[in-house]
Residue, then its C-alpha position, 0 to 999 in steps of 0.5 A: x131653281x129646282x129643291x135638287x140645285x139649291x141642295x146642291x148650291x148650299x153644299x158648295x164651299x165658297x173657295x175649293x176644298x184645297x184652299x182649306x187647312x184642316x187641323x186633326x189633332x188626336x193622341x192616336x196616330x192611327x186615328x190622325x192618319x185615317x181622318x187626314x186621309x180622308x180628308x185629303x182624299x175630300x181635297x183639304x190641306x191636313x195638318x196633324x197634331x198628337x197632342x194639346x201643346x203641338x195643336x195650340x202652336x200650330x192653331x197660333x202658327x198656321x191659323x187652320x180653317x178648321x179643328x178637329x179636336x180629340x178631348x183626352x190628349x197627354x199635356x193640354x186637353x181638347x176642352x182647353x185648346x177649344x177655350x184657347x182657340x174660342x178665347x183668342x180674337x184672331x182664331x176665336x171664328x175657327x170652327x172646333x169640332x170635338x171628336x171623342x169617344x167621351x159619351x154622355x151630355x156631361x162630355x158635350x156640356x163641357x165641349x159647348x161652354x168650351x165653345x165648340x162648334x160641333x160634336x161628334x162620337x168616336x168612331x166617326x161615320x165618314x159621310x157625316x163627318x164629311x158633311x159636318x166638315x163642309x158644312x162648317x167650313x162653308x161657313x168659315x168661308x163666307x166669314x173670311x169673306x165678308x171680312x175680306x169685304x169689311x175691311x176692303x170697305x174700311x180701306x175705301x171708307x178711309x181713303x174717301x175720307x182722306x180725299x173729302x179731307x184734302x177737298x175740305x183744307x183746299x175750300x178753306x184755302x180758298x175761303x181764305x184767299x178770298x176773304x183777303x182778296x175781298x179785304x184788299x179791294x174794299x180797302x183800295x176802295x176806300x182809300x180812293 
C-alpha cells in the first residue's frame, strides 16, 4: 500500500457522510446557514440551533454525531452546553468543537475543561473545518462501532450463558436421576 492509499484510507468515514448528524449551533444565523451549507454540500444531515437552550434539547433529542458550538450564545453559553453534553453518559462521546471568534489561551482553556474536542477561531477556513469535521466524525464512528460490536458481544456472551445454564440444570437432572436409579437397584440388591 502506497503513503498516497493509506492517506487516503484514514481520510474515510467509517459509514458515508449522509449517515452523519451534525448540530451547528450559533447565535448568527448567517453563520448557521454557511456552515450547514457547506456541510451539506460535504453530504452530512445539519441541524440548526440559534442559541444554548434549543442546542441542548436537540443534543437530548436527536443525539447528533457531532457539535459545532459558538461560545457567546443568548441563554446557556457554548462552554455549558459543552459540559452538559461532556457530563451526559449518553452524549458524553459526541465530539464538540468550539467555533468563536474568542481569542486567546484563556477562551481555549475554558473550552478544554468544558471538554471540548477541538477548537477552531471565527472566521472558520472551509478546508480545515472540513478536515477537522471528518477527521472527529471518523472517529465517532469507529466508536459506535466497537459499541455496536460490544454489545452484540454482551448479547452473545449472554445467550451462551443462558445456554450452558440450561446445559448445567439438565446434568443435575440427570445426576439426580441417576443417583435414584443407583439407589433403587442397590436396594433390590439387598433385599434379595
Amino acid at each position: 500500500m502506497t503513503l498516497l492509499e493509506s492517506q487516503s484510507l484514514a481520510r474515510q468515514l467509517p459509514r458515508p457522510p449522509e449517515q452523519f448528524t451534525v448540530l451547528v449551533a450559533d447565535d448568527d444565523p448567517d453563520i448557521v446557514e454557511v456552515m450547514a451549507l457547506f456541510l451539506e454540500r460535504e453530504g452530512y444531515r445539519i441541524l440548526r440551533a440559534y442559541d444554548g437552550d434549543e442546542a441542548i434539547a436537540i443534543i437530548d433529542a436527536e443525539r447528533p454525531d457531532l457539535v459545532l458550538l459558538d461560545v457567546r450564545m443568548p441563554g446557556t453559553d457554548g462552554y455549558a452546553v459543552c459540559q452538559h453534553v461532556k457530563s451526559n453518559v449518553e452524549t458524553a462521546f459526541i465530539p464538540v468543537v468550539i467555533i468563536t471568534n474568542v481569542r486567546g489561551l484563556n477562551s481555549k482553556m475554558v473550552g478544554v475543561e468544558a471538554g471540548a474536542d477541538d477548537y477552531l477561531n471565527k472566521p472558520f477556513n472551509e478546508v480545515e473545518l472540513a478536515a477537522r469535521v471528518r477527521s472527529l466524525l471518523r472517529v465517532k464512528g469507529l466508536h459506535d462501532e466497537l459499541e455496536a460490536h460490544k454489545r452484540g458481544l454482551e448479547a452473545a456472551v449472554k445467550e451462551r450463558t443462558a445456554q450452558l445454564e440450561a446445559a448445567l440444570e439438565k446434568l443435575r437432572t440427570l445426576d439426580r436421576l441417576k443417583s435414584e436409579i443407583i439407589n433403587t437397584v442397590s436396594h433390590e440388591l439387598r433385599t434379595r
